[in-house]
C-alpha positions in Angstrom: 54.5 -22.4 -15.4 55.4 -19.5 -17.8 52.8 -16.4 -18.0 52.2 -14.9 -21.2 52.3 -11.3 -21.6 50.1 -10.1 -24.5 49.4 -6.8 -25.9 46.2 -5.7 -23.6 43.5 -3.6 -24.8 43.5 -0.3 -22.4 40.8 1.4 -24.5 38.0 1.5 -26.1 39.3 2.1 -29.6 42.3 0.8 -29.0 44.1 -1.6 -31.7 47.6 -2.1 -31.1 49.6 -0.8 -28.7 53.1 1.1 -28.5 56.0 0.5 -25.7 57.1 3.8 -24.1 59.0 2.1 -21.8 59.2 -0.7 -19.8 59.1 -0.2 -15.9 61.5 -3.9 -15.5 64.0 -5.5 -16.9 65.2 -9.0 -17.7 65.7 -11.1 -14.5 63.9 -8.6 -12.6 60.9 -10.5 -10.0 57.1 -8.9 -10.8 54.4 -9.5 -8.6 50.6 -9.5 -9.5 49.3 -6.1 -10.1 52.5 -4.5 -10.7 53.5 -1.9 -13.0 55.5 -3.7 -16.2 55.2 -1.2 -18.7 54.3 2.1 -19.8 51.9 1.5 -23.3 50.7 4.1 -25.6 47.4 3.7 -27.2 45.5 5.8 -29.3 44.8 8.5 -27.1 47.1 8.1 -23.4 49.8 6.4 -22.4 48.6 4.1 -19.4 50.4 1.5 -17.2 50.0 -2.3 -18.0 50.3 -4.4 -14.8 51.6 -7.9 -14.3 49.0 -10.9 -14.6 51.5 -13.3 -12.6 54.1 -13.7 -9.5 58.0 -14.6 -11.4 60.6 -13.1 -13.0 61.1 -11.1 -16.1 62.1 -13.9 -18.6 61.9 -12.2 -22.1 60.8 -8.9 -23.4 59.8 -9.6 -27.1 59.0 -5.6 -28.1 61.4 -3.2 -27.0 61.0 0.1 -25.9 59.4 2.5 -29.5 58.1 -0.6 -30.8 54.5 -1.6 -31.4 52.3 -4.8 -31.4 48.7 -5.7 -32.3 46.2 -6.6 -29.3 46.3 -10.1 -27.8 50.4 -10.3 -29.6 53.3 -11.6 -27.2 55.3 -9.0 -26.0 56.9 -10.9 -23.0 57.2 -13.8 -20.7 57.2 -14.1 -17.3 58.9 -17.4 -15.4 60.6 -18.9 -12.8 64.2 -18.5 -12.8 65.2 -21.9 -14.2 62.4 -22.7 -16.2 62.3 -23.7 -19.8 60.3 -21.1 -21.9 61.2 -22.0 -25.2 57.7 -23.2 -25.9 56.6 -20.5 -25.1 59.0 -18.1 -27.1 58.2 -20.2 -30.5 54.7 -18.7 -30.2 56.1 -15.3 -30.8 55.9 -13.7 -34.5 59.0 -14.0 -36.0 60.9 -10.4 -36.8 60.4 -8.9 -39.9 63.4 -9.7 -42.6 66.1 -6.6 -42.5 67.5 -5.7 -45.6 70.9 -6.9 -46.4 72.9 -3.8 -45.9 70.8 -3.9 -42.4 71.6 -7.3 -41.5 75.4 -7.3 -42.7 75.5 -4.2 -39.7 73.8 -6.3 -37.4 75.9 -9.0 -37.7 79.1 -6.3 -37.1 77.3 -4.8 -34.3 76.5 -8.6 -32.7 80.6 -9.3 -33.4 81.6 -6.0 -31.7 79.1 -5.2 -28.9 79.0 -0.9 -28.1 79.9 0.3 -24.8 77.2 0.1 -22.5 76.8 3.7 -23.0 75.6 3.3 -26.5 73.8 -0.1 -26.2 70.7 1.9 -24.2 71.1 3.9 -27.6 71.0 1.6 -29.9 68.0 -0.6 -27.8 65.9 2.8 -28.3 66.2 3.3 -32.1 68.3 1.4 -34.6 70.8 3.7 -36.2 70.0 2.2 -39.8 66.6 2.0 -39.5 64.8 3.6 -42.5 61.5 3.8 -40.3 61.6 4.8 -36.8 59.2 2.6 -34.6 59.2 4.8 -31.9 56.4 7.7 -30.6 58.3 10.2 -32.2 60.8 9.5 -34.9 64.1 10.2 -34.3 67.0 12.6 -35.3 70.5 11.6 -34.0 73.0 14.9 -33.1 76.8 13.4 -33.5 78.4 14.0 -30.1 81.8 13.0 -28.7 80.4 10.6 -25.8 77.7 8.7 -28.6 74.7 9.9 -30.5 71.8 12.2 -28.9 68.1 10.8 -29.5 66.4 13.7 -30.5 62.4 13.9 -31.6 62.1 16.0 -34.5 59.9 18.4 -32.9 62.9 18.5 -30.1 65.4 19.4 -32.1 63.6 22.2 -34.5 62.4 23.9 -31.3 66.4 23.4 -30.0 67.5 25.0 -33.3 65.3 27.9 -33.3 66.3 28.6 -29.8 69.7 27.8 -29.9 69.8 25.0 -27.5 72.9 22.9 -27.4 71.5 19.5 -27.0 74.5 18.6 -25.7 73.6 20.3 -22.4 70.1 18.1 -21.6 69.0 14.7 -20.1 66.4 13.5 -22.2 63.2 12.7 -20.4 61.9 10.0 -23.1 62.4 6.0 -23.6 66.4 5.3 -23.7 67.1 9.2 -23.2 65.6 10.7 -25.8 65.1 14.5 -26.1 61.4 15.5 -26.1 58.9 19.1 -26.6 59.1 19.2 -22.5 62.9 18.9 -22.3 63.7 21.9 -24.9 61.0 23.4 -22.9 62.5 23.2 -19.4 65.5 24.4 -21.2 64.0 27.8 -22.5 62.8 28.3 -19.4 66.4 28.3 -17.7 69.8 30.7 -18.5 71.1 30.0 -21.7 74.0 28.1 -20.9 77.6 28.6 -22.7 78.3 28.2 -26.1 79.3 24.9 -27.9 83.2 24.9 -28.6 84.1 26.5 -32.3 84.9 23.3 -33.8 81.7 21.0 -32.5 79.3 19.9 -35.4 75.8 21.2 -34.5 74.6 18.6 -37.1 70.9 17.4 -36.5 71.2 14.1 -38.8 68.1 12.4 -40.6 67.9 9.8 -42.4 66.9 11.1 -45.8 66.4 9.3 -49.1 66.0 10.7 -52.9 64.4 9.6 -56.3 66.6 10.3 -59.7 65.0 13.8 -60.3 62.4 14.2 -57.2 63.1 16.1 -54.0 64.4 14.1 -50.9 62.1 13.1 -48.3 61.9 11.2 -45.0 60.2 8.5 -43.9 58.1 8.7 -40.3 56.3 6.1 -38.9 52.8 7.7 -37.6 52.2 7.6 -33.7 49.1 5.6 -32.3 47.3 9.0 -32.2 47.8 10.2 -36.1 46.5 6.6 -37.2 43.1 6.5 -34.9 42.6 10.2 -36.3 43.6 9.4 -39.7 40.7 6.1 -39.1 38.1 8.4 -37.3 38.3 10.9 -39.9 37.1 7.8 -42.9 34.5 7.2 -40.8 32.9 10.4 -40.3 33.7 12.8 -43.5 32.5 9.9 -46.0 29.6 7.6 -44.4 28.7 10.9 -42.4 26.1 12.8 -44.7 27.5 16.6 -43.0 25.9 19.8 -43.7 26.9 23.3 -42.6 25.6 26.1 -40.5 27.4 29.0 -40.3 26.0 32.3 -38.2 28.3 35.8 -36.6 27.2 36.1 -32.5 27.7 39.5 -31.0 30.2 39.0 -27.7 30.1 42.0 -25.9 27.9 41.3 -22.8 29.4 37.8 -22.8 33.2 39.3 -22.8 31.8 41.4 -20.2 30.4 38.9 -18.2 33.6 37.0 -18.3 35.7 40.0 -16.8 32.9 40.7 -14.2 33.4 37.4 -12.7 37.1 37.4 -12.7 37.2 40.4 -11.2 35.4 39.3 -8.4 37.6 36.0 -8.2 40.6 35.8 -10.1 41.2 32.4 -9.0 38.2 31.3 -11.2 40.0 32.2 -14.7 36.7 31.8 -16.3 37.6 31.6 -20.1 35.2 32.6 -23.5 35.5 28.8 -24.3 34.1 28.0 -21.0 31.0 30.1 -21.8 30.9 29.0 -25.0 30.4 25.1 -23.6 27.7 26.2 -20.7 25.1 27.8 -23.3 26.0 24.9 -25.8 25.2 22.4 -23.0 22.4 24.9 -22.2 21.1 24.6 -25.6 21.6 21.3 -26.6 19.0 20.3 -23.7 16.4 22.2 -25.0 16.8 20.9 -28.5 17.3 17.1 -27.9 17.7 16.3 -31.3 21.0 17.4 -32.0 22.0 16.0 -28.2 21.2 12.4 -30.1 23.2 10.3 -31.9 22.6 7.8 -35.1 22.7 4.1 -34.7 22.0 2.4 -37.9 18.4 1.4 -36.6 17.6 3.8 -34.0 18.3 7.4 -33.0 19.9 7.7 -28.6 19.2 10.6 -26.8 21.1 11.6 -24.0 19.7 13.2 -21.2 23.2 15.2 -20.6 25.4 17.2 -22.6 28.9 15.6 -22.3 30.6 18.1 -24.5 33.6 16.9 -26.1 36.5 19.5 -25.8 39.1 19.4 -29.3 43.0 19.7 -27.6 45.9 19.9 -29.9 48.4 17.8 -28.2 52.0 16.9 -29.6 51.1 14.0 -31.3 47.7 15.6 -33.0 43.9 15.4 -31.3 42.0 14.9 -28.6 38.7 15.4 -27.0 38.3 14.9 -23.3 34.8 15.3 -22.5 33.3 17.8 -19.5 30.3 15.6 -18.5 27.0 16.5 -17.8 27.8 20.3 -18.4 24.6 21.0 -18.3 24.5 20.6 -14.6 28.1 22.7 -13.6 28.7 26.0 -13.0 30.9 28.0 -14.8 33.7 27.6 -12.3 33.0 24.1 -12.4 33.3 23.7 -16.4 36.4 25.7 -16.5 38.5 23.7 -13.6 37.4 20.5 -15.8 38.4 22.0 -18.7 41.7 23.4 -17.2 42.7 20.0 -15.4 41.4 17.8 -18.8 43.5 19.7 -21.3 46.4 19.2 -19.0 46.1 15.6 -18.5 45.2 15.1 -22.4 48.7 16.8 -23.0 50.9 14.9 -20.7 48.7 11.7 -22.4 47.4 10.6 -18.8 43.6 11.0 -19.6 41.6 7.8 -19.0 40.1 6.2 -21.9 36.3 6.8 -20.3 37.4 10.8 -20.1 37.8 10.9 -23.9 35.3 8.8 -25.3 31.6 8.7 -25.0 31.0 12.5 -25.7 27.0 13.9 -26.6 28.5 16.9 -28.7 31.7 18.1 -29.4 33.4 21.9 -29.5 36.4 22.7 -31.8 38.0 26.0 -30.9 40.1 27.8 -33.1 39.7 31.4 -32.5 43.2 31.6 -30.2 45.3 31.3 -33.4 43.1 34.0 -34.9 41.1 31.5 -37.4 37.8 33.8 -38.2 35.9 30.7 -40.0 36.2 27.3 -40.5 34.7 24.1 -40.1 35.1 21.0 -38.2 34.3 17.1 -39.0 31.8 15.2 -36.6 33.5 12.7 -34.1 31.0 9.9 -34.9 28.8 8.8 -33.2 28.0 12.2 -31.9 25.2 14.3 -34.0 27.1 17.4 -34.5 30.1 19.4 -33.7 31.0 23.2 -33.5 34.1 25.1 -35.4 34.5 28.4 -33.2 36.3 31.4 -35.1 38.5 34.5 -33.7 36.3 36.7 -31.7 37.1 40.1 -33.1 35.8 43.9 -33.3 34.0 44.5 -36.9 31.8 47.6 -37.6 28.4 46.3 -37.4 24.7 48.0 -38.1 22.5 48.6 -34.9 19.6 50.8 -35.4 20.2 52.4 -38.1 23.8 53.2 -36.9 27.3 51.7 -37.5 28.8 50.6 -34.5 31.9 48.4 -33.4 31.3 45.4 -31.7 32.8 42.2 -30.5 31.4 39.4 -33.2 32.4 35.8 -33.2 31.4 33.4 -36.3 30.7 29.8 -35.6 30.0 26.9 -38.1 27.7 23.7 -36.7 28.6 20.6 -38.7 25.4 18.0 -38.5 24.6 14.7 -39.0 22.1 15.0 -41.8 20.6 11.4 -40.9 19.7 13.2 -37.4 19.7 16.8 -37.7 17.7 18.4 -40.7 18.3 22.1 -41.7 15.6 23.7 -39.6 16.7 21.6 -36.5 19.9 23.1 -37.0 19.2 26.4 -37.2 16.8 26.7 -34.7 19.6 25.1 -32.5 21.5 27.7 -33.5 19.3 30.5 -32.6 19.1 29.4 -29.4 22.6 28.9 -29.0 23.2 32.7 -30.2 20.4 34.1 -28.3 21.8 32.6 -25.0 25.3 33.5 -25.7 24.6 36.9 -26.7 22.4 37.4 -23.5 24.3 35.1 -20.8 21.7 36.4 -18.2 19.4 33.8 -19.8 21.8 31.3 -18.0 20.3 31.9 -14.5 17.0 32.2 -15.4 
């Protein structure tokens, strides 16, 4: 009997899913517990494994496309058997436009060369909207057309890449961040001939008098954050605290330790998430969280870590920090951000955070501040840790000073609860000895 493959939920917050790519083909066998498909969600891209022994049949979303949880995205059979009971349950596609349809009915009367058809299966070349992770830009090439992110092909440009040169790592060949990388990293390699059009195409469309514009279709990622953010910065009362931290004996500190061992690459960040863990156990009330009829407290500090990644945010979560050591917090720190950007975190090491730290100080940010991840009680915006000429006893001096702004949950954290959190925090921090007392 036929098995129906459905969209599964991989996470938490997960509500539809995306394709990467699919790990078989039609009239390939599956067994039970196999790998069939590589699926972003909102935060990772994780593996969805077969539910039944059979073939392949169908594959109802291709490769770029995404479906809602619980939709039919495929059918597994027997060779020979009759599944078009089964395929009526599927959603019927979306209407093309005319001009759309008129080419599909061209491209169905003159297939492409296999070449191409891979191509064409990864991203329509009419489509207005791309439904694919990244949308696309096509580069016009002798042997077909080039999938190219956008991100791809800006970084290709500024470097002077010919794309012509790389094997795209992503779904049906596309170009991605980590191939123009790989290619940076390598001897530039010959020119492109004088007369090859270096054209990075996009589809484009104007308004009588307005500027021309482009059309993307979000990833999973951008539309959780884009939800999480409605969430938080409008039912979430926030108030701000803002307070300057002097970081010399911490700086010193760090270089003190990785002098003695290099290998620990202890970083200011790390420190920074020790004394907040530190600090957040003795003032439980901003380790808590809100929940419309009670208040949780947690008897950890699972500090949520903010990593840009391609695709936006995310906040893999050092657990029970309170309880590491400082070479402890920085290898999970090290080994979380680089999972969270290759998108092969687990959905239980970004979710479920106490207490979260946004970080902006590397890209020389002195102030700013940061919207609470709900249902967490309050979140830290970390500024630029720079020298400023500063009074200490009576006397102008230079010194290392970092400013930091705590967002709170007003309906947990009230103003003096803050602060006094705060002072902690900044008493620590400017004293790290307080850390092994």
């Amino acid at each position: 009997m036929a098995t129906k493959v459905i969209m599964p939920k991989l996470s938490p917050t997960m509500e539809e899913g995306q394709i990467s790519r699919w790990l078989k083909k039609e009239g390939d066998k599956v067994s039970m517990g196999e790998p069939l498909a590589e699926i972003d969600t909102d935060k990772a891209t994780m593996e969805m494994q077969a539910l039944a022994n059979g073939v392949l049949r169908k594959i109802l979303i291709g490769e770029g496309q995404s479906a809602p949880l619980g939709q039919l995205i495929a059918v597994i059979g027997e060779p020979n058997e009759d599944i078009s009971a089964v395929l009526s349950e599927a959603p019927a596609a979306a209407a093309a436009p005319p001009k759309e349809q008129e080419q599909a009915k061209q491209e169905q009367a003159q297939p492409a060369p296999q070449a191409k058809a891979a191509v064409a299966s990864a991203a329509p070349a009419r489509s207005r909207v791309d439904n694919g992770r990244q949308p696309q830009a096509a580069a016009a090439a002798d042997s077909g057309r080039l999938i190219v992110s956008p991100l791809a092909a800006r970084m290709a440009a500024e470097a002077g890449i010919d794309l012509r040169s790389l094997q795209g790592s992503g779904p049906g060949g596309r170009i991605i961040k980590k191939d123009i990388e790989a290619a940076i990293s390598q001897p530039q390699a010959a020119p492109a001939p004088q007369g090859y059009p270096r054209v990075i195409e996009t589809t484009r469309f104007q308004q009588a008098g307005a500027t021309a514009y482009r059309d993307e279709a979000a990833s999973q990622i951008r539309q959780t954050i884009a939800k999480r953010l409605v969430t938080s910065l409008g039912p979430v009362p926030h108030f701000f605290l803002t307070c300057d931290i002097e970081m010399d004996r911490a700086a010193e500190m760090r270089r003190g330790i990785n002098a003695l061992d290099p290998d620990l690459k202890i970083s200011i960040n790390d420190i920074i998430i020790k004394v907040a863990a530190a600090a957040l156990l003795q003032h439980p009330q901003v380790n808590a969280s809100f929940q419309e009829k009670f208040v949780r407290y947690y008897e950890h500090a699972d500090i949520g870590v903010a990593v840009a990644i391609e695709d936006g945010l995310i906040t893999p979560v050092v657990r029970a920090a309170d309880q590491k050591p400082l070479s402890q917090i920085a290898a999970d720190v090290r080994e979380l951000a680089e999972r969270a950007r290759s998108k092969k975190l687990k959905p239980e090491e970004y979710t479920g955070a106490t207490f979260s730290i946004s970080n902006l100080g590397m890209f020389g940010i002195d102030e700013f501040t940061a919207v609470i991840n709900p249902p967490e009680g309050a979140i830290l915006a970390i500024g630029a840790m720079t020298a400023k000429p500063v009074v200490r006893d009576n006397e102008i001096v230079i010194r290392q000073m970092m400013r930091v702004t705590m967002s709170c949950d007003h309906r947990i954290v009230d103003g003096a609860t803050g602060a006094k959190f705060l002072q902690t925090f900044k008493k620590i921090l400017e004293n790290p000895l307080y850390l092994v007392v």
